[in-house]
N, C-alpha and C positions, 0 to 999 in steps of 0.2 A: 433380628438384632438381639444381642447377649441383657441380658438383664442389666447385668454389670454394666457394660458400655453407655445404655440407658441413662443411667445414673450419673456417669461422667459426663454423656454428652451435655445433660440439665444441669450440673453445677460449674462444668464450665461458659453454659450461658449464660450463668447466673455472675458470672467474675470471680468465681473462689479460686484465687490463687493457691489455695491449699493444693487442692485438685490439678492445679497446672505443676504444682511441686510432686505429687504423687504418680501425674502422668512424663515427665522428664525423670524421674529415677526412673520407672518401669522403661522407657522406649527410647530413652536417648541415646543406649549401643545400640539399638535395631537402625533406629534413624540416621545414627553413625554411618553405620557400618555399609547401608545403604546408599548414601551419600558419597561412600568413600568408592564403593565398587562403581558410579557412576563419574566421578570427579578424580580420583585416582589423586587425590593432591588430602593429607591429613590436616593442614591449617584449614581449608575450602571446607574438607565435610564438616571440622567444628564448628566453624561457621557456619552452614548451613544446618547444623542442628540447632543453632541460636536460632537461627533464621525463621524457621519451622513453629518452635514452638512457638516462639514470639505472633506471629502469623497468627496459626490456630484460635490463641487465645483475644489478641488484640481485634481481629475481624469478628470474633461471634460474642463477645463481652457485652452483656446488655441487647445483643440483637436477638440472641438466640440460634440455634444451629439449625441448619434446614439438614439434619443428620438425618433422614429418610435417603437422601443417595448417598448414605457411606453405610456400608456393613457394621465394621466395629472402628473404633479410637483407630487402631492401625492405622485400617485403609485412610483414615481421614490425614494422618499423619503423612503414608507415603503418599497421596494425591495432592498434600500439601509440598512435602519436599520435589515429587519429579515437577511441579509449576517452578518452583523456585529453580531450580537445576536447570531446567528450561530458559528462566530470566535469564539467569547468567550468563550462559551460554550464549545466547542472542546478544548481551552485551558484551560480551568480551569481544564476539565477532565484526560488532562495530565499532570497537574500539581500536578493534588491528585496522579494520578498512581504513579507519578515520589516520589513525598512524601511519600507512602506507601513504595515504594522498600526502598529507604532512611531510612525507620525506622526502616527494619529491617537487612539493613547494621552494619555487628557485633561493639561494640568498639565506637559508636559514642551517643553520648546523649543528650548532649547540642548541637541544634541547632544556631549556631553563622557563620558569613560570613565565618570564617576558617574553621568549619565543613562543612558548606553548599561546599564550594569549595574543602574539600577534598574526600565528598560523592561525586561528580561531576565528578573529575577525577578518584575515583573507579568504576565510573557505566564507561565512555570513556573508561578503560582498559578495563572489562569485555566484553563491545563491539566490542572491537577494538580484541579482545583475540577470540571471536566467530567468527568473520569474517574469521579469518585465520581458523578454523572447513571445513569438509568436505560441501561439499552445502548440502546433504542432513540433517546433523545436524543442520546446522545453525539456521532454524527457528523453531526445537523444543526445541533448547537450550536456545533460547531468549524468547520462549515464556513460558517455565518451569523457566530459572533461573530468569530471567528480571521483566516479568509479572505475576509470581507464578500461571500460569494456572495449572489443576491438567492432567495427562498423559489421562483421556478420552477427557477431553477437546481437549488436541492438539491430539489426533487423529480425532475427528471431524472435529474442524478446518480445520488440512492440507489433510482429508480424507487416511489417513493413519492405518490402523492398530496398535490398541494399543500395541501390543508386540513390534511390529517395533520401534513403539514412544520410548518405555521404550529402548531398547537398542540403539537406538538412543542417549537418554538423559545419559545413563551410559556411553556410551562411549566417550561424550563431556564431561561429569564429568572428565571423567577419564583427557581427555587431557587437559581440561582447568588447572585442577589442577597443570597438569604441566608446563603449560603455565605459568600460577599463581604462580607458589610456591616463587618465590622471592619478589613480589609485595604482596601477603598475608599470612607470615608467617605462620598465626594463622590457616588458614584454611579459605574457605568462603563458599567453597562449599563439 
């Protein structure tokens, strides 16, 4: 490791914000620009430069850096931003899933805080309604009714037998229903 880096690593364990000010002028277009070629979105990589440093310094402030597995400041910087690229990523993609089921949640259309909140706690019953399921239903009923996988799907998935799966998933039908029926009059499933 560089002498110099050295010296960073220890006064940013130390909390000197000087040092977090001196390493953001030096890397914040590397960490940009980085961000950017991975996110392709310019608000996203500023963000994620916020993201980064803020990270960096707020995780090892007063702890100290276990800067023996990072080379120099760099590496520390891109192994910080590709976790956080990675966050997102993973959340945004559950956040389409989560919007997808939501849309086809019967009865709801306009998107508004009061829908968004009562989509919210119909998907918390349904979940909460699966739990109480046999174990062995439990994860072909979330991942049929939840995630709309198709019944070869989740036989794959839980390496199951597709006949299994299908009665599996019929006979969570059947019980959620009942579980259900005062919470969705209309029917949901």
């Amino acid at each position: 490791m560089q002498g110099h880096d050295e010296g960073c690593f220890r006064l940013l364990a130390s909390g000197d914000e000087e040092m977090l000010e001196i390493l953001i002028d030096t890397y914040a277009h590397r960490v940009k620009q980085y961000a950017f070629d991975q996110l392709h979105d310019d608000y996203d990589a500023e963000e994620l430069v916020i993201a980064t440093f803020t990270t960096v310094f707020l995780r090892n402030r007063n702890r100290g850096f276990r800067h023996a597995s990072y080379q120099t400041i760099s590496h520390l910087l891109v192994v910080t931003a590709k976790g956080l690229i990675g966050d997102l990523r993973r959340r945004r993609k559950l956040e389409e899933e989560r919007r997808q089921i939501l849309l086809r949640l019967p009865g709801l259309i306009a998107e508004t805080p009061a829908t968004r909140a009562l989509k919210n706690e119909m998907l918390t019953k349904v979940r909460y309604a699966i739990r109480g399921l046999p174990k062995a239903w439990q994860l072909p009923a979330d991942l049929y009714f939840l995630r709309q996988y198709k019944y070869q799907e989740i036989a794959d998935e839980t390496k199951t037998p597709v006949n299994t799966v299908c009665n599996y998933v019929t006979r969570a039908r059947e019980s959620l229903a009942k579980a259900l029926r005062d919470y969705f009059k209309g029917g949901l499933l």
